[in-house]
C-alpha beads as a LAMMPS data file, in Angstrom:
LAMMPS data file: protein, C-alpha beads

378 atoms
377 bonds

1 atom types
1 bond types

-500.0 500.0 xlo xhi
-500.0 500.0 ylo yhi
-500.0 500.0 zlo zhi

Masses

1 110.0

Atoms # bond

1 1 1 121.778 -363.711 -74.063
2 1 1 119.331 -366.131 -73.223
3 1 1 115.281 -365.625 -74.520
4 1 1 112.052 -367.035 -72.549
5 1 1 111.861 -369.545 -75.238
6 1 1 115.351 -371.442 -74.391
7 1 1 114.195 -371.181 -70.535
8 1 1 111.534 -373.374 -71.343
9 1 1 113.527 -376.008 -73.229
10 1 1 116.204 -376.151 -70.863
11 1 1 113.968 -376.150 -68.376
12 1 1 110.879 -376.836 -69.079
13 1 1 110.517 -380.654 -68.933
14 1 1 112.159 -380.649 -65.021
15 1 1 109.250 -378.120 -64.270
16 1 1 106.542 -380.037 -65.817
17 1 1 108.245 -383.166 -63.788
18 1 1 108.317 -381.572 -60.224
19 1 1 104.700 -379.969 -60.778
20 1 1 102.787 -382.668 -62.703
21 1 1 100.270 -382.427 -59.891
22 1 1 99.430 -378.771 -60.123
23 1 1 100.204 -377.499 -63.616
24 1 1 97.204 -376.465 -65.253
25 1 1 96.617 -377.174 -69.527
26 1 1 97.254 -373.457 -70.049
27 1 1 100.512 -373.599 -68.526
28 1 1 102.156 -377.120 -69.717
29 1 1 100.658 -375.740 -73.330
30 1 1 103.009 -372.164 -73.364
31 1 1 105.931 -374.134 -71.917
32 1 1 105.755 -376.731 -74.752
33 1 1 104.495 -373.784 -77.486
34 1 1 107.357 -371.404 -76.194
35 1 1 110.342 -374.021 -76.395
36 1 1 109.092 -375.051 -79.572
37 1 1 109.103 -371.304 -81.048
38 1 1 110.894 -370.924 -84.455
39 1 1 112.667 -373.930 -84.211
40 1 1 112.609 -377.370 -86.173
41 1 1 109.711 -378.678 -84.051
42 1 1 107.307 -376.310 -85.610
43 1 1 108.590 -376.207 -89.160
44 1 1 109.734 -373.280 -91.590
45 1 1 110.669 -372.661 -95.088
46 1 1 113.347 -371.367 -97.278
47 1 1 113.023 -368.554 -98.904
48 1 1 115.051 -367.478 -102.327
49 1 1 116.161 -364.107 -103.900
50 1 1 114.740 -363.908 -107.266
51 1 1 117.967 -362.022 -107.813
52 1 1 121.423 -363.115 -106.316
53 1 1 119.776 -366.624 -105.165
54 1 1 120.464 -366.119 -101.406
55 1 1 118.532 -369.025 -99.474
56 1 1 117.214 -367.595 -96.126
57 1 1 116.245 -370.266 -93.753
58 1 1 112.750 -368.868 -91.097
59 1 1 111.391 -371.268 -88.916
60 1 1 107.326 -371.120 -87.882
61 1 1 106.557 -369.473 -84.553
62 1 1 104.351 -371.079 -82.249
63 1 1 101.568 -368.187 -81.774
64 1 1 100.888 -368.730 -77.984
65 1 1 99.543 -365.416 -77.045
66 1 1 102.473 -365.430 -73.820
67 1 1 105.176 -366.083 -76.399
68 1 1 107.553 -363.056 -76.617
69 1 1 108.386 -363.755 -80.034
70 1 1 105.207 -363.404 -82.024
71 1 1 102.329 -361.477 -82.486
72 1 1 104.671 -358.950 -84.495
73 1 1 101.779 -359.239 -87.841
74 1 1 99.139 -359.480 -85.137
75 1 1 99.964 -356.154 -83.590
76 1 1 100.408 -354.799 -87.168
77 1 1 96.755 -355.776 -88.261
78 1 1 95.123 -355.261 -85.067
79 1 1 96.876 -351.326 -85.471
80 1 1 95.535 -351.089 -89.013
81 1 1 91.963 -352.001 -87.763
82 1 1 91.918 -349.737 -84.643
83 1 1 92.411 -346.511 -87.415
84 1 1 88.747 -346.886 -88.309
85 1 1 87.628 -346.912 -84.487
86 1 1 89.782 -343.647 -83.456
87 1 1 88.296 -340.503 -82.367
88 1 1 89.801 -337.075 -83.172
89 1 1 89.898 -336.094 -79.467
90 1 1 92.133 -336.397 -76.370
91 1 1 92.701 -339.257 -74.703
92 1 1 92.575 -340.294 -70.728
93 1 1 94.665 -343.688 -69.399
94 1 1 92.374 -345.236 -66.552
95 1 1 94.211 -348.175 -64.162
96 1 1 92.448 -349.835 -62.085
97 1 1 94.637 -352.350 -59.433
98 1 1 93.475 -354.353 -56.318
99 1 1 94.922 -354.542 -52.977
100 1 1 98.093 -357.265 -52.050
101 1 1 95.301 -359.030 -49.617
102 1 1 92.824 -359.624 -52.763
103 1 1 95.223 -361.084 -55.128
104 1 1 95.469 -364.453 -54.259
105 1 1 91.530 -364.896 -54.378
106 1 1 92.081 -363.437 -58.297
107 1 1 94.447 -366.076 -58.861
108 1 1 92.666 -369.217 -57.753
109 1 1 89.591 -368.022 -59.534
110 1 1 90.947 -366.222 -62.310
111 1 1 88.255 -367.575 -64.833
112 1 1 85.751 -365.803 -63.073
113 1 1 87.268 -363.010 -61.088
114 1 1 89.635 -361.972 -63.721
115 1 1 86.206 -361.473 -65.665
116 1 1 84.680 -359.758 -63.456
117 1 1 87.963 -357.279 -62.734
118 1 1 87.008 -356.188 -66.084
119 1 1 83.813 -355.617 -66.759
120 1 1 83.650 -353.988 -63.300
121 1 1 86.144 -351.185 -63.862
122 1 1 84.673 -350.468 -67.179
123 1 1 81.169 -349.808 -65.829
124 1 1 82.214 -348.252 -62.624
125 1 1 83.741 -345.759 -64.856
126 1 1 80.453 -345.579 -67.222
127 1 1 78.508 -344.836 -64.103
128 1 1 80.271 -341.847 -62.885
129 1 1 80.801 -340.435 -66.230
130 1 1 77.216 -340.451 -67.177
131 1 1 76.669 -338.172 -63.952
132 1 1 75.946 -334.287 -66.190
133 1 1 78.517 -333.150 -63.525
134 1 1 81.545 -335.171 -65.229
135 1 1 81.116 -336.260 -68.657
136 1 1 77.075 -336.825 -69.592
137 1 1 77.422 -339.373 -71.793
138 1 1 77.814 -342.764 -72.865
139 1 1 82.126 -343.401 -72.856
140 1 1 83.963 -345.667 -75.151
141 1 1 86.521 -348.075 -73.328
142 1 1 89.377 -350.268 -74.533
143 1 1 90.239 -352.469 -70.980
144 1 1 93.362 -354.623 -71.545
145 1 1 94.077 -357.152 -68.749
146 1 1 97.607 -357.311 -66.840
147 1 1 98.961 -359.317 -64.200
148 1 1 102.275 -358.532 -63.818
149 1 1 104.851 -356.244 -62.006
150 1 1 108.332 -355.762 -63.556
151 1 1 109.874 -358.468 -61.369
152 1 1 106.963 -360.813 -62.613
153 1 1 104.935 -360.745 -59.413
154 1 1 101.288 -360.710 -59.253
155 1 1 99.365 -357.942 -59.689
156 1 1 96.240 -357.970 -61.903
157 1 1 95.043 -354.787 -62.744
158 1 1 92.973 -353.160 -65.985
159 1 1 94.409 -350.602 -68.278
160 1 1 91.779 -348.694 -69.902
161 1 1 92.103 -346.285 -72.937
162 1 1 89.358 -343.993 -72.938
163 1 1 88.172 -340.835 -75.145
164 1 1 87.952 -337.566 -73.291
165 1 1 84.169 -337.088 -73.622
166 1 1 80.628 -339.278 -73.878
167 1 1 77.870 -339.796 -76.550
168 1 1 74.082 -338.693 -74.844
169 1 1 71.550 -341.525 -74.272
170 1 1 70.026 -340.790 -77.693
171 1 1 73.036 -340.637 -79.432
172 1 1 72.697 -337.613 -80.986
173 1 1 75.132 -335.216 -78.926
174 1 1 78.698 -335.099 -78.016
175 1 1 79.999 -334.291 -74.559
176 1 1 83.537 -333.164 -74.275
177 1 1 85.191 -334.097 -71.158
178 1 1 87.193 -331.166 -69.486
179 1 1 91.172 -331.009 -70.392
180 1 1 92.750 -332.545 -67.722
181 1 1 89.831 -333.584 -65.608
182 1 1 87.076 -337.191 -66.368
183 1 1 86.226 -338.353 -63.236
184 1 1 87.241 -338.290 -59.681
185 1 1 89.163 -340.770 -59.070
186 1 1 88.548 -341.253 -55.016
187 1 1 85.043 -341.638 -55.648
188 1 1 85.770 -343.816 -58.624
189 1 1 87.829 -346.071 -56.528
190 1 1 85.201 -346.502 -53.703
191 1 1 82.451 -347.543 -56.402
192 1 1 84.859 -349.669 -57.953
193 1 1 85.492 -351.546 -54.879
194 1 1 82.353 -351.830 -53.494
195 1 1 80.979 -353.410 -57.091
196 1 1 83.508 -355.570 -57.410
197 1 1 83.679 -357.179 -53.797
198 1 1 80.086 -357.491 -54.185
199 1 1 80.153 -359.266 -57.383
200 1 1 82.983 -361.572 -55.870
201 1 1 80.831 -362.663 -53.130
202 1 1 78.004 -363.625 -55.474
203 1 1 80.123 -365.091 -57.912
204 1 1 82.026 -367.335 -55.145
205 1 1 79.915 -367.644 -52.365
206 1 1 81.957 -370.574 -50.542
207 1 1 85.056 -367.487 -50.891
208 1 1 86.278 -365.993 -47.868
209 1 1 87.241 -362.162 -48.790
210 1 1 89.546 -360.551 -46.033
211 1 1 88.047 -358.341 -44.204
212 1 1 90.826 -355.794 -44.381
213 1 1 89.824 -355.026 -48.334
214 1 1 86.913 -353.637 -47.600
215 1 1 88.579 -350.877 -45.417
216 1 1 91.972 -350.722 -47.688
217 1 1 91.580 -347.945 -50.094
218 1 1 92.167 -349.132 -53.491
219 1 1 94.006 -347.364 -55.969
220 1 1 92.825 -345.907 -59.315
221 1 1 95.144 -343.394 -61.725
222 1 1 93.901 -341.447 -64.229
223 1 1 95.550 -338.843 -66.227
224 1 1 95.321 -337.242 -69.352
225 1 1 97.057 -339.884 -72.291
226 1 1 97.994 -339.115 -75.573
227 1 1 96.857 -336.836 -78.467
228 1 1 97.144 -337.446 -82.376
229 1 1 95.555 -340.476 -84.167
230 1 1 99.227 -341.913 -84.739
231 1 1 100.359 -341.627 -80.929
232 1 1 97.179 -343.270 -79.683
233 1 1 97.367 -346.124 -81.941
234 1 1 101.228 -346.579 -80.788
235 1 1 99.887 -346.372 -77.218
236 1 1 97.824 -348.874 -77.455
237 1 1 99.383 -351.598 -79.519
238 1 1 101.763 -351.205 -76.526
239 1 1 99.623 -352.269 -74.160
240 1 1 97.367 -355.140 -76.114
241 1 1 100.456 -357.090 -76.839
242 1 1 102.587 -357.015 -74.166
243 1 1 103.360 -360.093 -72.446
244 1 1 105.004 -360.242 -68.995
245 1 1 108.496 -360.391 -70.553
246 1 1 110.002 -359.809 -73.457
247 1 1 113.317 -361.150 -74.110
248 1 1 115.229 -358.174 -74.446
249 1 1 114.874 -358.038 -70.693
250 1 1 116.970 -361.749 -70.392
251 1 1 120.607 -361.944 -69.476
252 1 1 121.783 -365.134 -68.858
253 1 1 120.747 -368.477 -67.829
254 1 1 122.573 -370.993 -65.899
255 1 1 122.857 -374.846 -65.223
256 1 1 120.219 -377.600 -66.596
257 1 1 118.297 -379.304 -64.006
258 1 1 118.929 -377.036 -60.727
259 1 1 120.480 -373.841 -62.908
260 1 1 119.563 -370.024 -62.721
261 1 1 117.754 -367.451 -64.932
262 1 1 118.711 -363.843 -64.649
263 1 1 116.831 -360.518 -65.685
264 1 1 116.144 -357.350 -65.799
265 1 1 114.088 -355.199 -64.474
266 1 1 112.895 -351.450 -62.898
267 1 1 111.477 -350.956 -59.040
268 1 1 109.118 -348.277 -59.639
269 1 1 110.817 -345.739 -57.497
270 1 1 113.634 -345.962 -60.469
271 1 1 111.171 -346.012 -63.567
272 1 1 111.001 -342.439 -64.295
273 1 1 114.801 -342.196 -64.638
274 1 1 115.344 -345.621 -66.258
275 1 1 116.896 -347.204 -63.579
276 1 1 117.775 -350.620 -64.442
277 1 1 118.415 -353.747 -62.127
278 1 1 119.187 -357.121 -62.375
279 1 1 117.305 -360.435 -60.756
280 1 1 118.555 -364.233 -60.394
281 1 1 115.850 -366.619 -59.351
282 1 1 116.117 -370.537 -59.703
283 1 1 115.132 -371.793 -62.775
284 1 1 111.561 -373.419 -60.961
285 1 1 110.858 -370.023 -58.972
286 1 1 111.128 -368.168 -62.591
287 1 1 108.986 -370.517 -64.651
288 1 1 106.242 -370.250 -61.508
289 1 1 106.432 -366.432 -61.826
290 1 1 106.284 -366.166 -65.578
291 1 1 103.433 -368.994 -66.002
292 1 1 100.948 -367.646 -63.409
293 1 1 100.466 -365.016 -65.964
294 1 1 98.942 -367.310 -68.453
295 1 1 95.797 -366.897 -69.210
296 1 1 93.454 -369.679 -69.013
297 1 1 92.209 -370.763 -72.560
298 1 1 89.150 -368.735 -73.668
299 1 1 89.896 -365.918 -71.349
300 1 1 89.592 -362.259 -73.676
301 1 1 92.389 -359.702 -72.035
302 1 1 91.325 -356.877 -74.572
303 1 1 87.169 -356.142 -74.151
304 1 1 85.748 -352.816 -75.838
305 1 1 82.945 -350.992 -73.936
306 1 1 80.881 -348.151 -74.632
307 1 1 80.977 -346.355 -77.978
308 1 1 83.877 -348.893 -78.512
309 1 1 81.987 -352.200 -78.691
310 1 1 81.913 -353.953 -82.124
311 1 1 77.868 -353.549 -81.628
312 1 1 78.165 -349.412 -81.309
313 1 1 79.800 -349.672 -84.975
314 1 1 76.992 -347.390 -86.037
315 1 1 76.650 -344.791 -83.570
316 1 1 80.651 -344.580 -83.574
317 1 1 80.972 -343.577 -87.377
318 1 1 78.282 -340.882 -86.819
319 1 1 80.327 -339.515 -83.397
320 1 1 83.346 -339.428 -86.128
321 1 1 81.403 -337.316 -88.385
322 1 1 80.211 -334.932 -86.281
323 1 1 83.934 -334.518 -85.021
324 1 1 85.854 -334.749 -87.615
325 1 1 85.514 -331.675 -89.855
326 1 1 85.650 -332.759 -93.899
327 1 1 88.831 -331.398 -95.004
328 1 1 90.363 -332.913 -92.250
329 1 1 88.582 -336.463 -92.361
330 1 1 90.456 -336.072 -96.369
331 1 1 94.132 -335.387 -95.146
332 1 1 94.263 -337.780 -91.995
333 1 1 92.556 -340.881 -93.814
334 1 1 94.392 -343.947 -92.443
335 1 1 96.769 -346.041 -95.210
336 1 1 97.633 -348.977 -93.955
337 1 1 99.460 -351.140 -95.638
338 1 1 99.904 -354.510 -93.534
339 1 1 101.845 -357.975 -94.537
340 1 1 99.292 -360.222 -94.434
341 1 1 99.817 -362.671 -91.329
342 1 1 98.819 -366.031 -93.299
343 1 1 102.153 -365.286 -95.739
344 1 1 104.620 -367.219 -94.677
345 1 1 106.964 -365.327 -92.592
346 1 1 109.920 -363.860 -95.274
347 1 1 107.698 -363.836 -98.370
348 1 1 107.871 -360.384 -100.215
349 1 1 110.209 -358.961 -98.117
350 1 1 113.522 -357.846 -99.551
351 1 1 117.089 -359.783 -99.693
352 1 1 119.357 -358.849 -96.613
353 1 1 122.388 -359.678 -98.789
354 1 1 122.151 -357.652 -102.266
355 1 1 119.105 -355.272 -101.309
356 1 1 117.391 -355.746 -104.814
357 1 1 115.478 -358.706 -104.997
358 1 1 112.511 -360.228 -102.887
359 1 1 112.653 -363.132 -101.237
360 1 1 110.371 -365.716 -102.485
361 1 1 109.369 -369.223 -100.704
362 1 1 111.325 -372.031 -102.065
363 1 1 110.795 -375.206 -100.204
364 1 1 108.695 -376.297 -96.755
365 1 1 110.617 -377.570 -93.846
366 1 1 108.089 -380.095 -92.497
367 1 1 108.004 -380.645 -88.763
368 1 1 108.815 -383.765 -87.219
369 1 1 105.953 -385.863 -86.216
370 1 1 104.619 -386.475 -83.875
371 1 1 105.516 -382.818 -82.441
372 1 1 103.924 -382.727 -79.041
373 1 1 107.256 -385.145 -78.608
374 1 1 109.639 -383.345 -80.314
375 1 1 109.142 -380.169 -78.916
376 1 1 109.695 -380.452 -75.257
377 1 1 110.025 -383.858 -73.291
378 1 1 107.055 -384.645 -71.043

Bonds

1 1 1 2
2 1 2 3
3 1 3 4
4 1 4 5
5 1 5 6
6 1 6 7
7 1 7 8
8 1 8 9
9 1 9 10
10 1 10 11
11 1 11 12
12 1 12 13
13 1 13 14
14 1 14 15
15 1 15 16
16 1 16 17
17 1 17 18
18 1 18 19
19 1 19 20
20 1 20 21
21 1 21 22
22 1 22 23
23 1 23 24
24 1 24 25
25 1 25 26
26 1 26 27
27 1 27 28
28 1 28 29
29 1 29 30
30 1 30 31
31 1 31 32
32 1 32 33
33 1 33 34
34 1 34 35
35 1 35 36
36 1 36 37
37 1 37 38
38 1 38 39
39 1 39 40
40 1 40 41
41 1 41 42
42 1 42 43
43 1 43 44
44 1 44 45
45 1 45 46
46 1 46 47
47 1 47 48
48 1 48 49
49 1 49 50
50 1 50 51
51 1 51 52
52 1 52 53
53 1 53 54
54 1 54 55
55 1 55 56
56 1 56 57
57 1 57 58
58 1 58 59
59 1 59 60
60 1 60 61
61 1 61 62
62 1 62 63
63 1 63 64
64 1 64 65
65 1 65 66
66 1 66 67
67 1 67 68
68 1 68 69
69 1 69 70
70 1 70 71
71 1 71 72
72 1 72 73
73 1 73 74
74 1 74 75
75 1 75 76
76 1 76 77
77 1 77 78
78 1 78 79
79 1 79 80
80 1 80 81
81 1 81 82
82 1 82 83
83 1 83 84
84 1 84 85
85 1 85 86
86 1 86 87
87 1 87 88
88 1 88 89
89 1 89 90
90 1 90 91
91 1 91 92
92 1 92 93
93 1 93 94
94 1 94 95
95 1 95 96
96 1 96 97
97 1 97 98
98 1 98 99
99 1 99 100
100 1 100 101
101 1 101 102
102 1 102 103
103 1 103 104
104 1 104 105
105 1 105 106
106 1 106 107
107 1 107 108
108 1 108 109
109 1 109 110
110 1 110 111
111 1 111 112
112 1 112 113
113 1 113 114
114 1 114 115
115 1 115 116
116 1 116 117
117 1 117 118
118 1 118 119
119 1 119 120
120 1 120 121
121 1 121 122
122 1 122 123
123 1 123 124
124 1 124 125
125 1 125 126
126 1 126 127
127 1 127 128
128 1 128 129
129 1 129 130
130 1 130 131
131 1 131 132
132 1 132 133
133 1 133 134
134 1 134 135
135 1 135 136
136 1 136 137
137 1 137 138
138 1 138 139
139 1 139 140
140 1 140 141
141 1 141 142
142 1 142 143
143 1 143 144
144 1 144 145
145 1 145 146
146 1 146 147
147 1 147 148
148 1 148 149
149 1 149 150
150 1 150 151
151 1 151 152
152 1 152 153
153 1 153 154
154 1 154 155
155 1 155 156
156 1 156 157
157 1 157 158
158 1 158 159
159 1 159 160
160 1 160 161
161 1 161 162
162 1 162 163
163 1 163 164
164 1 164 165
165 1 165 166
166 1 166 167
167 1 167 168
168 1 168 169
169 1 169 170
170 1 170 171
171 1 171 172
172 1 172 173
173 1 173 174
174 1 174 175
175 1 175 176
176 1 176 177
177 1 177 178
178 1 178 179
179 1 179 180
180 1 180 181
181 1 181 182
182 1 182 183
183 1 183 184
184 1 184 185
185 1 185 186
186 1 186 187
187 1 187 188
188 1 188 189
189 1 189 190
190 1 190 191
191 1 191 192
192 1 192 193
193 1 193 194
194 1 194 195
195 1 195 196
196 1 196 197
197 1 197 198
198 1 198 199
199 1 199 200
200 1 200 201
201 1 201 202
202 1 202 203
203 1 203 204
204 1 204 205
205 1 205 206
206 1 206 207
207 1 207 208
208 1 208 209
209 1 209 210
210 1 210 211
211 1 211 212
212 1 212 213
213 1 213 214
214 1 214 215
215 1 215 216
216 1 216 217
217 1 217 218
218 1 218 219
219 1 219 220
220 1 220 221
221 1 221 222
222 1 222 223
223 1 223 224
224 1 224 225
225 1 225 226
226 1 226 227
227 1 227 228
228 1 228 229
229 1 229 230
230 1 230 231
231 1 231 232
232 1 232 233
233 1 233 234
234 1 234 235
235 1 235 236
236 1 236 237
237 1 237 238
238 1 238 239
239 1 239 240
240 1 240 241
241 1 241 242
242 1 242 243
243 1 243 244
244 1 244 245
245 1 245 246
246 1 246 247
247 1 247 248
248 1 248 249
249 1 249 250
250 1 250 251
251 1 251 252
252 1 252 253
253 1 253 254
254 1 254 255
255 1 255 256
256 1 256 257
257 1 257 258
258 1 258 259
259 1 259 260
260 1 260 261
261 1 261 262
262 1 262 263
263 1 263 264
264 1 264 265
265 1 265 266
266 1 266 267
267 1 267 268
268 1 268 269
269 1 269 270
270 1 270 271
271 1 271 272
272 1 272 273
273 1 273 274
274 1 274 275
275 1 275 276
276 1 276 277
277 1 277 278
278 1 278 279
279 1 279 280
280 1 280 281
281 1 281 282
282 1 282 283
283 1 283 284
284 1 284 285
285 1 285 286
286 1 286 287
287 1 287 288
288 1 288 289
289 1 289 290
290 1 290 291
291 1 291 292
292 1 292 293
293 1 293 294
294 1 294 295
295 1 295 296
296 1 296 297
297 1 297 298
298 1 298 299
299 1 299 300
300 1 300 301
301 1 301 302
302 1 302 303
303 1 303 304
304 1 304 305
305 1 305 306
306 1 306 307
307 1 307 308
308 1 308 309
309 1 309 310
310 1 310 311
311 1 311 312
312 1 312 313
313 1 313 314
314 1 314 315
315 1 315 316
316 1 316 317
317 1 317 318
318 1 318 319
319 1 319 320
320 1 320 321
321 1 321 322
322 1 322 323
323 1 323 324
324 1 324 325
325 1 325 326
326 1 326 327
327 1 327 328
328 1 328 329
329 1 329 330
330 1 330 331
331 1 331 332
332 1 332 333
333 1 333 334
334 1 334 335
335 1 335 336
336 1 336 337
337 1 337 338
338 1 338 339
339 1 339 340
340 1 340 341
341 1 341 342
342 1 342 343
343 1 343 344
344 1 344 345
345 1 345 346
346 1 346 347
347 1 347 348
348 1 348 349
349 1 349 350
350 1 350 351
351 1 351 352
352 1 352 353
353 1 353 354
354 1 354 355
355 1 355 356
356 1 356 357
357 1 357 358
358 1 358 359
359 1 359 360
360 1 360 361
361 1 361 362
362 1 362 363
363 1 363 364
364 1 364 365
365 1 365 366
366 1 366 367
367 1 367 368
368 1 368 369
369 1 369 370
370 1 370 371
371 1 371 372
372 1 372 373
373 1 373 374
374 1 374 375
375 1 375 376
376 1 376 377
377 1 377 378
């Protein structure tokens, strides 16, 4: 089975070669990162039993927020510091997508439009729920930015975690949002666009829109999520992590120069049964797909809004309290006990060959140097 990583060695260097005109930083940085990932290029360490004297050999990973194979620690940490932010109430998953026509506009200004996707959807949905009718209050949002279908086309849209109910304008009161019900979502989606196109055309003035999204209706889902502390924080490591593919969903790859790369994938018609397919694109048409969802450098895919931004620490911990009755604040504490991610990767954990010892780091592999030409030919 073949992984992202190996696509971009193989690969990588006759993309970079037949694109050198076009690629952006952000792109020719994940192809070199991602075909450098736990190899020799980025260095390791050996790691001991302090007990049978098994050696076990781990090489670095490379970190690049696209690379399938990290971000295991992150997601661990960033889980452990989400318990303190949680609160004990249901749960509503808010999309927000754009139409086909819009998408290539996002794309060639995805620095600022991407930006404004965001902060859009997460205040078109503060401005209906602070109507008495809906919700009252004040709600706390956790956006994370996508771009991707299944068969890695285009499609940026927001996922947005939100807690079924508001904080008032003085902060004093909670307003539970009704079961199954936060706000409509047709009128939602016709403030949504109407914000957004407008910000677009202010934003990028020399920007044509086409005329047909202003006339398109634009789709928004939201349905009641998940319930219990542990589910939610599940859910949502989920979605903050997830890169376009992972490479469980690789099957084979073909060829050097000119070769093949196939995957898998679902059509959404087949999702809810688990349908499974299969897709072989060129080696250059599946680097294109899987690169246009890098993110430029600098650009934040996870934003907190609401009673979730790192400012509202204050008023959150007092919404907690008046929620969370004592005895059960005591019995659903969070414990998290999480590797820390500067360890080298290995250290403390125990030996895979006699089960009894830990393994403890021996040596450093170094990486070569210089790396940027080790790890992928220009």
């Amino acid at each position: 089975m073949a992984t992202v990583g190996e696509v971009a060695a193989r690969f990588g260097a006759a993309y970079l070669a037949r694109h050198s005109a076009g690629i952006l930083p952000s792109h020719r940085r994940a192809l070199r990162d991602l075909a450098a990932c736990r190899t020799a290029a980025l260095g390791g360490h050996v790691s001991g039993c302090d007990h049978c004297g098994y050696e076990h050999f781990v090489y670095h990973s490379c970190r690049n927020r696209s690379c399938p194979q990290c971000h295991g620690a992150a997601t661990a940490a960033w889980t452990a510091a989400r318990t303190t932010e949680l609160l004990p109430v249901p749960y509503f998953h808010v999309v927000f997508t754009v139409p086909a026509e819009l998408r290539e506009v996002i794309r060639t200004h995805q620095r600022v439009a991407l930006s404004l996707l965001m902060s859009t959807a997460a205040e078109s949905l503060q401005a209906l729920a602070a109507d008495p009718h809906y919700v009252g209050g004040t709600l706390g949002i956790l956006a994370v930015l996508h771009t991707w279908t299944r068969a890695l086309v285009y499609h940026p849209h927001v996922h947005c975690l939100v807690p079924g109910g508001g904080v008032t304008p003085d902060g004093t009161t909670w307003c539970p949002a009704r079961a199954t019900f936060l706000v409509p979502v047709r009128a939602l989606s016709v403030h949504f666009r109407a914000r957004l196109l407008s910000r677009l055309r202010a934003a990028l003035p020399d920007v044509v829109l086409p005329a047909r999204v202003w006339a398109t209706p634009w789709v928004v889902y939201c349905k009641p999520s998940v319930h219990g502390s542990d589910t939610v924080l599940r859910y949502l490591a989920r979605y903050v992590h997830r890169v376009a593919i992972t490479d469980a969903r690789m099957v084979a790859m073909t060829g050097t120069g000119d070769g093949t790369v196939t995957f898998r994938y679902t059509a959404r018609r087949d999702a809810a049964a688990g349908v499974w397919r299969t897709m072989t694109l060129s080696a250059d048409e599946f680097l294109r797909r899987f690169l246009q969802h890098v993110l430029p450098r600098g650009l934040h895919k996870v934003r907190y809004y609401g009673v979730w931004r790192p400012a509202a620490a204050p008023l959150r911990a007092r919404v907690q309290l008046l929620l969370t009755p004592p005895a059960r604040a005591a019995r659903d504490a969070p414990v998290a006990l999480v590797r820390d991610s500067t360890a080298p990767e290995g250290a403390g954990r125990r030996c895979p060959r006699c089960a009894q010892g830990s393994l403890v780091v021996r040596r450093v592999l170094t990486r070569p140097s210089p790396f940027r030409a080790t790890a992928m030919a220009p």
